[in-house]
Kinemage of the C-alpha trace (Angstrom):
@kinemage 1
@onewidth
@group {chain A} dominant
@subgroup {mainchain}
@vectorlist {calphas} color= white
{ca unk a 1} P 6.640 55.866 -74.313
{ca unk a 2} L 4.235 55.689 -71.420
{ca unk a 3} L 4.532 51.780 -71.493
{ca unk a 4} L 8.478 52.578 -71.136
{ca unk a 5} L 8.326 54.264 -68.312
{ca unk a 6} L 5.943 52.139 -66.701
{ca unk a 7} L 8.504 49.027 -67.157
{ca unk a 8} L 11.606 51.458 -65.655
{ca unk a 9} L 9.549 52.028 -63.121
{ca unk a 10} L 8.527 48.586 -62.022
{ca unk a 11} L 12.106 47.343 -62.602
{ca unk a 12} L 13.578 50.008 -60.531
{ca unk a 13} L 10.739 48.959 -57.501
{ca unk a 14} L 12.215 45.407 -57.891
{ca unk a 15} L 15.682 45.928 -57.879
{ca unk a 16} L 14.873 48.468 -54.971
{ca unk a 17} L 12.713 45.310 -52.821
{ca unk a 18} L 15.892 42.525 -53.776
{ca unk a 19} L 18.378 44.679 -52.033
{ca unk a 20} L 16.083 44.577 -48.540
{ca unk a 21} L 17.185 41.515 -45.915
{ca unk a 22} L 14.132 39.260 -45.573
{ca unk a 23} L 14.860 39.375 -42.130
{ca unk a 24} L 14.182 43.110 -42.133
{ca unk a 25} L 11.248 42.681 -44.243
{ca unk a 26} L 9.604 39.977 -41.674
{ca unk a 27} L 10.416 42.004 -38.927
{ca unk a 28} L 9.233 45.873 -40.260
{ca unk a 29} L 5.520 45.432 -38.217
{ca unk a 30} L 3.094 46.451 -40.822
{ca unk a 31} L 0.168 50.215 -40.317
{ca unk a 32} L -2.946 48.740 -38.941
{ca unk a 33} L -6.011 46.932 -41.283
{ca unk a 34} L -9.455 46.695 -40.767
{ca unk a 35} L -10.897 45.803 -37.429
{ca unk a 36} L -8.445 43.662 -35.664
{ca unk a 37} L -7.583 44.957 -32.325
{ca unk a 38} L -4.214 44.426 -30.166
{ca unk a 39} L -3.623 45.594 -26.670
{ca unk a 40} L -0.525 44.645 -24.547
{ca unk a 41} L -1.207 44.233 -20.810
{ca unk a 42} L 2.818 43.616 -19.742
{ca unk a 43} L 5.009 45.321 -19.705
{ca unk a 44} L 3.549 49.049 -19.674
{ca unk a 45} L 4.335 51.589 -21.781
{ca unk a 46} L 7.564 53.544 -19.886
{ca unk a 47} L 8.165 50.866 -17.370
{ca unk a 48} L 11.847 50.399 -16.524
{ca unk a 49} L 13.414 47.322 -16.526
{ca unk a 50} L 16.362 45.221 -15.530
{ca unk a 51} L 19.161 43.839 -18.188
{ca unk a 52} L 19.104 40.162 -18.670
{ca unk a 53} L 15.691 39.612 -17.521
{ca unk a 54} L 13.305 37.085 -19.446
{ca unk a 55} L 9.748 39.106 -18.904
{ca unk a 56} L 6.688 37.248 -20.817
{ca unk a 57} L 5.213 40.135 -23.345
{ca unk a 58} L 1.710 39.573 -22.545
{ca unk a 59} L -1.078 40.649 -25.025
{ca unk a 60} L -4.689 40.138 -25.821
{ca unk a 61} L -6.080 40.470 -29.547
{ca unk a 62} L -9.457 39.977 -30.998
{ca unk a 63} L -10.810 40.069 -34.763
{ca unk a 64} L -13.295 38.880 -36.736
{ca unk a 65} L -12.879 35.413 -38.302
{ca unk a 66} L -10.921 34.473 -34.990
{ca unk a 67} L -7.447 35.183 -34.208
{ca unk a 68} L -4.792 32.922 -36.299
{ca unk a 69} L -1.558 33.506 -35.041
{ca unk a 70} L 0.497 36.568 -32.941
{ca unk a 71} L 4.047 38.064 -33.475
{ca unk a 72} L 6.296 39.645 -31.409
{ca unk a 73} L 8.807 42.388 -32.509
{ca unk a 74} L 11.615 44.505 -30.422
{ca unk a 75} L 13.323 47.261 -32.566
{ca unk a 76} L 11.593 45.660 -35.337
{ca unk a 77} L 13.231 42.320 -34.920
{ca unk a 78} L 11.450 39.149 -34.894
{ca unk a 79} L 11.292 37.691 -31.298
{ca unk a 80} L 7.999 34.792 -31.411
{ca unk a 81} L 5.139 33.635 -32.989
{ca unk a 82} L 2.277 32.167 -30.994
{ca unk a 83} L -0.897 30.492 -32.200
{ca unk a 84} L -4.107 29.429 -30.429
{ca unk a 85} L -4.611 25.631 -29.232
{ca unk a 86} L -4.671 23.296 -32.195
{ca unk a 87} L -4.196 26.030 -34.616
{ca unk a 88} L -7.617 26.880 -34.296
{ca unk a 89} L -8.550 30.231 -34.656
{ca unk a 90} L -9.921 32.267 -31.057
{ca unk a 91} L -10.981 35.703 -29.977
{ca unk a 92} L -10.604 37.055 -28.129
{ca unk a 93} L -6.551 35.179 -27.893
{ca unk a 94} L -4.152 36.126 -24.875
{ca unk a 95} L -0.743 35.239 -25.057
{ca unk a 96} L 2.409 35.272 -23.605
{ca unk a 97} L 5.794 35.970 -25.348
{ca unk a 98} L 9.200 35.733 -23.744
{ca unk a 99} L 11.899 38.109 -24.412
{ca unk a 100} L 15.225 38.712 -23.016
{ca unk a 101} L 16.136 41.979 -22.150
{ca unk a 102} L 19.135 44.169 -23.095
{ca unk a 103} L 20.094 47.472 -22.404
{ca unk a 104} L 18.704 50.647 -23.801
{ca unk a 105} L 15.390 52.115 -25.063
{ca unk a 106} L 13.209 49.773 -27.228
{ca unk a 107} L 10.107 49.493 -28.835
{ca unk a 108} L 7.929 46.494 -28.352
{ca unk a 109} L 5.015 45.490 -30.852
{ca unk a 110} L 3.001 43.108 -30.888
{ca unk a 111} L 1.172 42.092 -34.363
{ca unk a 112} L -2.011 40.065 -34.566
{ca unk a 113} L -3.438 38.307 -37.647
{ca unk a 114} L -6.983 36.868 -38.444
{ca unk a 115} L -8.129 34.012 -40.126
{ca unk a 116} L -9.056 36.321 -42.531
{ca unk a 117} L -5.831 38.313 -43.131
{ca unk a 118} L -6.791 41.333 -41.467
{ca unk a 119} L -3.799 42.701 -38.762
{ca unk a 120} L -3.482 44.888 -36.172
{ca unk a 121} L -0.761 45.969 -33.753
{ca unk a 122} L 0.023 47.514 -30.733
{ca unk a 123} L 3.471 49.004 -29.198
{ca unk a 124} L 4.963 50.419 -26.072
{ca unk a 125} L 8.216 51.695 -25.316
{ca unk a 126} L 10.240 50.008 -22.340
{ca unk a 127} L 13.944 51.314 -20.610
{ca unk a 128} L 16.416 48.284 -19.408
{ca unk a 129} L 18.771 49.855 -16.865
{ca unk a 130} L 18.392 53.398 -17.304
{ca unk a 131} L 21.122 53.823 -20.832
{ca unk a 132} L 18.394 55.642 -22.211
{ca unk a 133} L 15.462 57.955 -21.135
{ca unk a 134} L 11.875 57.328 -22.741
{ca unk a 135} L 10.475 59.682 -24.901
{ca unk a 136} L 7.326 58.895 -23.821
{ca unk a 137} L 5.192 60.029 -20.682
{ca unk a 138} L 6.074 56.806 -18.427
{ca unk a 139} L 3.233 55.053 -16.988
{ca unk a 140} L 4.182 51.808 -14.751
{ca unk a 141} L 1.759 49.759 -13.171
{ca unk a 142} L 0.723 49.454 -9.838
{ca unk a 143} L 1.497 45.548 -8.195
{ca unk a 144} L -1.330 44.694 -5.510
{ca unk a 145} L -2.996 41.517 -4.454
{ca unk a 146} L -5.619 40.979 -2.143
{ca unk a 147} L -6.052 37.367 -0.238
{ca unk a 148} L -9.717 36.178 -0.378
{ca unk a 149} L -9.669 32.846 1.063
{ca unk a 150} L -8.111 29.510 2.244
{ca unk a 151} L -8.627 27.046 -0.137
{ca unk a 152} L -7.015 24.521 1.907
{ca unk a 153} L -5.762 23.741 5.116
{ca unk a 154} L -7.422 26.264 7.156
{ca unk a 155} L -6.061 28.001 10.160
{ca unk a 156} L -5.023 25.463 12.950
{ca unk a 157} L -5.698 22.689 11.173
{ca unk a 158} L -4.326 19.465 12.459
{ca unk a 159} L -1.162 17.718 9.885
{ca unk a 160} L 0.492 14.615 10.989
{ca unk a 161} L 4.240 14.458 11.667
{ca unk a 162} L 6.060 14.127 8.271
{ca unk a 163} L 2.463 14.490 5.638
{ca unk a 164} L 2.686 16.442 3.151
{ca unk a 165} L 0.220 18.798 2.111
{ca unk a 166} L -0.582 21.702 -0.352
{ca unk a 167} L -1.711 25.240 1.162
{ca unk a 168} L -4.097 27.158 -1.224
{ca unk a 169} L -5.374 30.100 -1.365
{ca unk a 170} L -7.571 32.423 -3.528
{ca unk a 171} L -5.917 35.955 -4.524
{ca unk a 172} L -7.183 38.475 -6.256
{ca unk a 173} L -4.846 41.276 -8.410
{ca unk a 174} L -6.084 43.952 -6.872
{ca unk a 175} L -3.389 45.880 -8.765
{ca unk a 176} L -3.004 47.128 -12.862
{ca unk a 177} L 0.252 44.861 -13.432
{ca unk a 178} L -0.342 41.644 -14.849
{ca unk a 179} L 1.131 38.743 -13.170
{ca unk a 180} L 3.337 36.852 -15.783
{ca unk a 181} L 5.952 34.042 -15.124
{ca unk a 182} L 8.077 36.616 -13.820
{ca unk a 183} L 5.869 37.092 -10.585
{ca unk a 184} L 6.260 34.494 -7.742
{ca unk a 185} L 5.114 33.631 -4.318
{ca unk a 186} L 8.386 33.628 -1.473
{ca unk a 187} L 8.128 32.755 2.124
{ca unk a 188} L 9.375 35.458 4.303
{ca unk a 189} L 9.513 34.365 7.600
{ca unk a 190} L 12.523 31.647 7.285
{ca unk a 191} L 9.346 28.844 7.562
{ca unk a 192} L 8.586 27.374 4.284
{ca unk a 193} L 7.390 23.936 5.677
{ca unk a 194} L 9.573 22.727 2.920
{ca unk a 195} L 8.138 24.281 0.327
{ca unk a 196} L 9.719 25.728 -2.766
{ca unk a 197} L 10.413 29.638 -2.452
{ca unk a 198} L 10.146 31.312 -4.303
{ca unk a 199} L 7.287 29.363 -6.354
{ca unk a 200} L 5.723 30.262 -9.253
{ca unk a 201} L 2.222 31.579 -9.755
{ca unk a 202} L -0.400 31.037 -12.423
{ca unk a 203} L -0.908 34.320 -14.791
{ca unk a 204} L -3.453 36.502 -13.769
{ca unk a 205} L -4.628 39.745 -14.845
{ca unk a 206} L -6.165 43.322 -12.776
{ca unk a 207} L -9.084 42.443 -11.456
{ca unk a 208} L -8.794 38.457 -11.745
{ca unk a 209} L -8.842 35.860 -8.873
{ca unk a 210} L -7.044 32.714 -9.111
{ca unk a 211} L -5.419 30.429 -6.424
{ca unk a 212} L -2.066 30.033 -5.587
{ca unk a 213} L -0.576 26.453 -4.462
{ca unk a 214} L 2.555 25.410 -2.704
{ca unk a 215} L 3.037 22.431 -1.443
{ca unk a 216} L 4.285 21.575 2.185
{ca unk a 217} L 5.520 18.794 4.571
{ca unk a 218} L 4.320 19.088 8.285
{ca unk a 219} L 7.654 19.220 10.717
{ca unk a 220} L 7.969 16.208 12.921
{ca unk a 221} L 8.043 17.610 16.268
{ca unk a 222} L 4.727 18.492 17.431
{ca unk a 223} L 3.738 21.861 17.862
{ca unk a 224} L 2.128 24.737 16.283
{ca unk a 225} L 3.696 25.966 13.224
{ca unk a 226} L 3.240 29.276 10.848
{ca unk a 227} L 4.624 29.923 7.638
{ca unk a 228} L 4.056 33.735 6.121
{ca unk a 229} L 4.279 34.112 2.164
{ca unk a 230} L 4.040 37.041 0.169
{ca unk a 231} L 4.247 37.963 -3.355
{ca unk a 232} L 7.219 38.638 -5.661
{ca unk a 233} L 7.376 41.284 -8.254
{ca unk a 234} L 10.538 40.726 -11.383
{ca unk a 235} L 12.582 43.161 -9.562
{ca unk a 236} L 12.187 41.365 -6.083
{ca unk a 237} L 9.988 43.261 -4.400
{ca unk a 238} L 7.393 41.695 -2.043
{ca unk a 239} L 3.647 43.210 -2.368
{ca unk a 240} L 0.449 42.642 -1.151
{ca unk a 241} L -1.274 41.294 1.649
{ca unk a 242} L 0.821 38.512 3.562
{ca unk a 243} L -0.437 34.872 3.280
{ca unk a 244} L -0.147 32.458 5.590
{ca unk a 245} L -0.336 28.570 7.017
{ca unk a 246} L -0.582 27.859 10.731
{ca unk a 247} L -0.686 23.766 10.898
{ca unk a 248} L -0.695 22.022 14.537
{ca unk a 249} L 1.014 19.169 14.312
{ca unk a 250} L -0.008 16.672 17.262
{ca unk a 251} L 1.595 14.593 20.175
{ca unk a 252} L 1.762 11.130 18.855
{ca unk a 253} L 2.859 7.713 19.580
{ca unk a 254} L 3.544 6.928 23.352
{ca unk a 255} L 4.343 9.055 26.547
{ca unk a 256} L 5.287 7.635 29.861
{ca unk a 257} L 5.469 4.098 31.433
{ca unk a 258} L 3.590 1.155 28.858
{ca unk a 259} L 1.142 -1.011 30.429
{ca unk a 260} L 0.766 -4.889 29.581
{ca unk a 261} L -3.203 -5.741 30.644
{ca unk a 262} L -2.227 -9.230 30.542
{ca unk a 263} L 0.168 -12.574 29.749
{ca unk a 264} L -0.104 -16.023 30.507
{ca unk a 265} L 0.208 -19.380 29.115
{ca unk a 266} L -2.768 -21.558 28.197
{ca unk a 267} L -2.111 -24.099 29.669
{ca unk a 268} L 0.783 -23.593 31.921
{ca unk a 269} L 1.125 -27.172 32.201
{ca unk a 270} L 2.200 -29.462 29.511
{ca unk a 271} L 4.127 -32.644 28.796
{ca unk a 272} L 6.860 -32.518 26.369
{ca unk a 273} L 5.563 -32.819 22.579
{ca unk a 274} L 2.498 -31.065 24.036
{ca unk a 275} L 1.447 -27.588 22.688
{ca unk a 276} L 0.445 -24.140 24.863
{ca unk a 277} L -0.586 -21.168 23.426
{ca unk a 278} L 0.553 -17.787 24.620
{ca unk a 279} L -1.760 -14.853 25.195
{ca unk a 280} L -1.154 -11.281 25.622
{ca unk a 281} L -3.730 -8.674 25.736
{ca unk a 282} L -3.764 -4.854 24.704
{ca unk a 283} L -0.718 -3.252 25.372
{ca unk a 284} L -1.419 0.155 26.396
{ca unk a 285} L 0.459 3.805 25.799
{ca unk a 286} L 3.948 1.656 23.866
{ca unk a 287} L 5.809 2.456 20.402
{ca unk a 288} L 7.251 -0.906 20.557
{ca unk a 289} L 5.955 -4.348 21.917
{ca unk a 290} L 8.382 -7.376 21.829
{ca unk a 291} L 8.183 -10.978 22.339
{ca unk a 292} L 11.489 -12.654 23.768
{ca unk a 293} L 11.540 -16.108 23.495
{ca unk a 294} L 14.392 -19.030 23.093
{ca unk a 295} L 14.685 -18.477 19.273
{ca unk a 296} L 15.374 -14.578 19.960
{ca unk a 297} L 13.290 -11.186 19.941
{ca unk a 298} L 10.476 -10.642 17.475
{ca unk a 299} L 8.172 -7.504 17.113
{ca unk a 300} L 4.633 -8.025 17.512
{ca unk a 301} L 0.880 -6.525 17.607
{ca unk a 302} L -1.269 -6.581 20.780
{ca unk a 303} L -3.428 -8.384 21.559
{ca unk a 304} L -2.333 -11.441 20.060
{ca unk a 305} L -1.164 -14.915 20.823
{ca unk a 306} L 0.744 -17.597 19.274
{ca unk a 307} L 1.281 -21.669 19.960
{ca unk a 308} L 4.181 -23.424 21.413
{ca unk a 309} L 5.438 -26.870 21.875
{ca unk a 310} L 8.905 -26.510 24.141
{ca unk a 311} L 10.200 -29.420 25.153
{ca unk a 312} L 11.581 -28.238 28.842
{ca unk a 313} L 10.537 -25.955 31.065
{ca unk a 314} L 10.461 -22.089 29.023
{ca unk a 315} L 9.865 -18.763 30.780
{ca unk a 316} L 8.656 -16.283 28.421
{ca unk a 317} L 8.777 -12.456 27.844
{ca unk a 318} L 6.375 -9.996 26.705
{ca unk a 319} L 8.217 -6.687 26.660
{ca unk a 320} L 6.608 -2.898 26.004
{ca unk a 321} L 8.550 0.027 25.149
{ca unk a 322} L 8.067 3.683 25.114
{ca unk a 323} L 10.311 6.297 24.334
{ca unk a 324} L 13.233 4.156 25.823
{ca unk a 325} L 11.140 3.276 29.071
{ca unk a 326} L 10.727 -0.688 29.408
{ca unk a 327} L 8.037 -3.107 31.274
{ca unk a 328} L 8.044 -6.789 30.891
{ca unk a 329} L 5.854 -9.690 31.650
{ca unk a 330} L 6.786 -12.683 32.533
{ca unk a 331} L 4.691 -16.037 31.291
{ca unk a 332} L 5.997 -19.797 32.272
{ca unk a 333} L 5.675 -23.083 30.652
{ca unk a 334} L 6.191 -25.986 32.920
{ca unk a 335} L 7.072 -28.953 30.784
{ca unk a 336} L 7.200 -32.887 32.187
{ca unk a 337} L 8.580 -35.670 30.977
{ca unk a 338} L 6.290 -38.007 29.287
{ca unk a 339} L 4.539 -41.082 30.487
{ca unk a 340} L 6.211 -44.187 29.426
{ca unk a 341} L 4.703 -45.564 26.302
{ca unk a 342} L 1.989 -48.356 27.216
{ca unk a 343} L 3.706 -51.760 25.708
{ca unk a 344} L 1.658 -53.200 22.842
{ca unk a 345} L -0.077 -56.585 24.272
{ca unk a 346} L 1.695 -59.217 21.823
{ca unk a 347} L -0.750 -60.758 19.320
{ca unk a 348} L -2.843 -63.556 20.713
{ca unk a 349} L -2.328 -66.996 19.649
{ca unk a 350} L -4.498 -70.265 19.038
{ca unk a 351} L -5.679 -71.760 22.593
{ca unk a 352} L -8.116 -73.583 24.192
{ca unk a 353} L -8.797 -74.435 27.970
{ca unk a 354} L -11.427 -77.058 29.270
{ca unk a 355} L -13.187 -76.806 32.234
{ca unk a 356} L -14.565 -79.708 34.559
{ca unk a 357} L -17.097 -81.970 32.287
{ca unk a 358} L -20.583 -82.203 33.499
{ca unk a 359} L -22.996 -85.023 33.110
{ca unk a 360} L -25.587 -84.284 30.427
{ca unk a 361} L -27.994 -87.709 30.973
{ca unk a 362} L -27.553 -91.408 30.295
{ca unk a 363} L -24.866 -92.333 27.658
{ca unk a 364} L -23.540 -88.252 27.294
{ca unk a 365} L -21.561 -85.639 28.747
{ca unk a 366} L -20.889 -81.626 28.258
{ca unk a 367} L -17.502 -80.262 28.216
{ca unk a 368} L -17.326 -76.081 28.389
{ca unk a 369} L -14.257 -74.696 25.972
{ca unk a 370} L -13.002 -71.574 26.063
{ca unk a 371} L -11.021 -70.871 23.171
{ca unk a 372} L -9.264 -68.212 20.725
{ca unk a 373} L -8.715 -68.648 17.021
{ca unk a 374} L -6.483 -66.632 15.146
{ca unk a 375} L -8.380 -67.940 11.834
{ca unk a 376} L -5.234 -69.912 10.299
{ca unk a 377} L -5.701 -71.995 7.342
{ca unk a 378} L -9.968 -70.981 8.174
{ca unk a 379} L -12.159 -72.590 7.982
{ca unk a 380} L -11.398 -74.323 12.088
{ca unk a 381} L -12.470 -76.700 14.018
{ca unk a 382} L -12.652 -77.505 18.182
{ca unk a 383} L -12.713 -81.720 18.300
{ca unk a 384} L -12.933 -82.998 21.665
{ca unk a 385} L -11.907 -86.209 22.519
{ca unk a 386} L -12.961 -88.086 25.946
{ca unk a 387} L -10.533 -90.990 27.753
{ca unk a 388} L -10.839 -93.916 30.458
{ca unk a 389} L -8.594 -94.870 32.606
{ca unk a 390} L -6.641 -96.766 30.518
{ca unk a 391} L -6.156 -94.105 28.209
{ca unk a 392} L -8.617 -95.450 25.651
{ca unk a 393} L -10.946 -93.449 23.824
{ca unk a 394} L -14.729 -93.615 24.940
{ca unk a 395} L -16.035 -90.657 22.902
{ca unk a 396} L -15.615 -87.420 20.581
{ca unk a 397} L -17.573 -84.683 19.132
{ca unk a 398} L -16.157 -82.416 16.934
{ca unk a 399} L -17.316 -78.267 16.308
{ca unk a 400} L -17.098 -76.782 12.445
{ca unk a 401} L -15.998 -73.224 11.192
{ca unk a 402} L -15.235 -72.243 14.474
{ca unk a 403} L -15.381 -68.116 14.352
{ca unk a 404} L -11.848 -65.908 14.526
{ca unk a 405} L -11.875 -64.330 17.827
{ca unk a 406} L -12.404 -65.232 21.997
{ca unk a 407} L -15.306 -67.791 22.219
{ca unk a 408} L -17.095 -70.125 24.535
{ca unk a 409} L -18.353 -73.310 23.454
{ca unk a 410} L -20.537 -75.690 25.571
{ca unk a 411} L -19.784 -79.170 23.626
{ca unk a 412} L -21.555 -82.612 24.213
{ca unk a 413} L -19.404 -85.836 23.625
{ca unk a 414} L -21.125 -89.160 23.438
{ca unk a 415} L -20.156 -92.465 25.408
{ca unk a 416} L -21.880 -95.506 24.165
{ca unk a 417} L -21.431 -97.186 27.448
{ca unk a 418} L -19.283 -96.860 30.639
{ca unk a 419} L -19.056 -93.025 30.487
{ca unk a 420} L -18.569 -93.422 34.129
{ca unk a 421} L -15.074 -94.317 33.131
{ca unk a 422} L -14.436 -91.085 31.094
{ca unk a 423} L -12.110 -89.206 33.224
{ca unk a 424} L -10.173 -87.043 31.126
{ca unk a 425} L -10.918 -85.059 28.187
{ca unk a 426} L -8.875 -83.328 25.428
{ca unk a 427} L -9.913 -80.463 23.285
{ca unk a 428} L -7.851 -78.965 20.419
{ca unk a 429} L -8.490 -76.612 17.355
{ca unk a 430} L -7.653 -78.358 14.007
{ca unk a 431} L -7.246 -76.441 10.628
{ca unk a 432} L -8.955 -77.144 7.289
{ca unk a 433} L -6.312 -79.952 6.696
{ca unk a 434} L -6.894 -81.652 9.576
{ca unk a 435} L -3.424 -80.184 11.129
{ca unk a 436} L -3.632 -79.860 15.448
{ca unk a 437} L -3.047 -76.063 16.136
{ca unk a 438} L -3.433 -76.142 19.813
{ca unk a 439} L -4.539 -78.547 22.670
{ca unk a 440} L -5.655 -78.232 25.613
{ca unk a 441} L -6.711 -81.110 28.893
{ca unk a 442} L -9.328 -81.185 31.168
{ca unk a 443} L -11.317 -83.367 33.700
{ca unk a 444} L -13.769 -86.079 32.920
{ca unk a 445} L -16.669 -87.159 35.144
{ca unk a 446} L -15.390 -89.815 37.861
């Protein structure tokens, strides 16, 4: 009988469980086990907030064994799960859980679990948009911040037109609300610098210091500029000490008349299909320097210089510019007309010329040769030949493997007898095959 029972019983207990949604089942927040300890740092219990609003539930838990995951329930409804980095266990964990809100009265929880199984929760009670009044004693936190420090870009510090930058500085929450993603940083002086606003913030809790970034361009214009920032609550209201970046941005570039130290043409002087090189030197107080020649307007650096090979007579401009205010220098190249071209001597040819013979003893005489061989069919040879009167021959002598070039030869010609009678001589150079190349005449002794 007692076994009976026991089965009705169990049976009913099943039938009662099947009939439950599982989504009510995951989402009833279970009493509190063991050890494990929840506490929710945003929102506060009784704060009031604003429909439609995505607010980050943020809560820290601890437990022995480490901290496996976190749950988030409104109304008992299942909103999130969040787990530690990697899946690995931590604890103390702090996490943040987004939930939209909705009008009415509702009860948050938040449910931690341990490695070990052991849970433990924690709850609060919140109003969106005033439907419903809390039941409980409402307690809202206080927003406050306190600027420590410039990280970055102190006071007066000096930005170049157009750089960006990023402003830092160190805050503290000086108040008891947590700063979620809801918080942000906005400019309120109609002077971001370009920046973002409003910007978001990093979390940080009561009594934490963190810095806040936003990053800036510097204007253009020079001048001193300021740009005042502040911090945002959810509901848009600006607290804590103002922030701020005052950047001087400086005069640059040019200002007033240029000034060209020097230009001039090395040399000035040239023929045509000679070169020159142009010189400038430092070109003071310009945004612009210019070089104007024939082929058109170039930019260039100063100093500098650069070679040229006109072929008439060029004038040259260097020109500076500043702000629309122009100087130029002028540097001439005189060009002339080239010298005509010296004519190429024609090639010299075979000759030889004789001078007077002298007497060189009894029997002999000497005639001097002065020749040039153009080494055709080499080896040559002079042969001089000595006449009488009567045109006979009375003598020769001949020279071998004469040398190719301008030479002087002293040559001695026999006369067996009556060399009184040799009046005229004849040189000439003969080739290897005996061929005449070139004669020449010349007087005998009389």
């Amino acid at each position: 009988m007692k076994r009976l029972l026991l089965f009705l019983l169990l049976g009913a207990f099943g039938l009662f469980a099947a009939i439950i949604p599982p989504a009510a089942v995951r989402a009833a927040p279970p009493p509190q086990f063991g050890d494990t300890q929840v506490t929710i740092q945003n929102p506060t219990n009784g704060m009031n907030l604003t429909p439609g609003q995505m607010i980050g539930v943020s809560s820290v838990a601890s437990g022995a064994g480490g901290i496996s995951f976190v749950q988030l329930f409104v109304d008992n409804a299942y909103i999130a799960t969040s787990q530690p980095p990697n899946g690995i266990p931590q604890s103390p964990f702090a996490s943040v859980q987004a939930w939209t809100t909705t009008p009415g009265y509702h009860n948050i929880v938040v449910r931690a679990t341990t490695s070990q199984g052991v849970t433990g929760q924690a709850s609060i009670s919140v109003n969106v948009g005033g439907s419903a009044s809390p039941t409980n004693t409402p307690n809202p936190c206080i927003a406050g911040s306190t600027t420590l420090n410039d990280v970055t870009i102190p006071d007066n510090s000096q930005v170049q037109p157009g750089a960006s930058f990023q402003k830092t500085w160190q805050v503290l929450n000086s108040g008891t609300c947590i700063w979620i993603n809801t918080y942000r940083i906005a400019n309120i002086n109609n002077t971001p610098l370009g920046a973002q606003s409003p910007a978001p913030i990093p979390q940080i809790a009561p009594g934490q210091s963190s810095n806040i970034s936003v990053n800036m361009v510097a204007p253009q214009q020079p001048g001193t500029y300021r740009s005042v920032w502040q911090l945002r609550a959810p509901n848009g209201y600006n607290f804590g000490q103002q922030m701020d970046a005052v950047i001087v941005v400086p005069q640059t570039g040019c200002n007033g008349t240029p000034q060209i130290t020097n230009f001039f043409a090395s040399p000035p002087n040239i023929r045509a299909g000679q070169s020159t090189t142009l010189v400038w030197g430092a070109v003071n107080n310009a945004d612009q320097i210019r070089l104007q020649t024939p082929a058109g307007s170039s930019s260039v650096t100063a100093p500098g210089q650069t070679t040229l090979s006109p072929n008439v007579t060029t004038t040259y401009i260097l020109t500076a510019l500043c702000r629309g205010q122009r100087v130029d220098s002028v540097a001439t190249v005189y060009v002339s007309n080239a010298p005509p071209p010296t004519p190429t001597p024609p090639p010299q040819r075979n000759n030889i010329t004789l001078s007077p013979a002298q007497q060189a003893g009894f029997g002999a005489i000497n005639v001097p040769a002065q020749y040039f061989y153009d080494n055709t069919n080499a080896p040559g040879q002079i042969q001089i030949t000595a006449f009488n009167n009567f045109g006979q021959v009375v003598g020769s002598s001949n020279i071998g493997a004469i040398p190719y070039t301008q030479q002087f030869a002293n040559i001695t010609v026999s006369i067996p007898s009556g060399y009184q009678n040799a009046v005229n001589v004849q040189g000439c150079i003969i080739d290897r095959t005996g061929a005449m190349l070139t004669c020449g005449s010349g007087l005998g002794i009389r």
